[in-house]
C-alpha positions, -999 to 999 in steps of 0.1 A, spaced: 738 -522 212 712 -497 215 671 -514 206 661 -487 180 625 -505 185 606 -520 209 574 -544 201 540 -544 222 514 -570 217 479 -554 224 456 -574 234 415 -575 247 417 -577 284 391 -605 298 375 -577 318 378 -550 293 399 -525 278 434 -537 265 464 -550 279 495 -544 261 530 -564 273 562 -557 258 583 -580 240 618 -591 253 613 -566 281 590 -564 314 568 -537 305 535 -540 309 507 -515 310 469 -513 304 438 -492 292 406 -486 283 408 -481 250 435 -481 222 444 -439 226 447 -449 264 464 -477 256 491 -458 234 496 -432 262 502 -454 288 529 -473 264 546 -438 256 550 -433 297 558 -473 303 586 -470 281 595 -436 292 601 -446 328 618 -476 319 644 -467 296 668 -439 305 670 -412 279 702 -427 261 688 -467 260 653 -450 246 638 -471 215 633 -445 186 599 -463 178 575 -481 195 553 -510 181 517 -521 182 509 -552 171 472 -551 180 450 -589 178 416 -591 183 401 -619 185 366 -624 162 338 -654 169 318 -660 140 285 -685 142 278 -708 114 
């Protein structure tokens, strides 16, 4: 059965920029900000599907994390 969608979680890297790991695969790719971040996702997925496995979409779910002070 084909995945017609694949799922990245995006999230703040420690060191900056944003990491972004796929779920239920072993994709993972990084960058420094989110349009870098989407481009290297496009080209992660890209090189590890062939072209008839391909999801038809790709996901962000994108957490960032807030501290607030009392």
């Amino acid at each position: 059965m084909l995945a017609r969608e694949i799922i990245f979680l995006v999230e703040e890297a420690p060191e900056g920029g944003y990491l972004a790991r796929a779920l239920g695969h072993s994709i993972c790719t990084e960058g420094e900000d989110l349009d870098e971040v989407r481009a290297a996702v496009r080209d992660a997925v890209r090189c590890h599907f062939n072209e008839k496995d391909m999801p038809r979409i790709i996901r962000l779910h994108i957490v960032k994390e807030e501290v607030m002070a009392l």
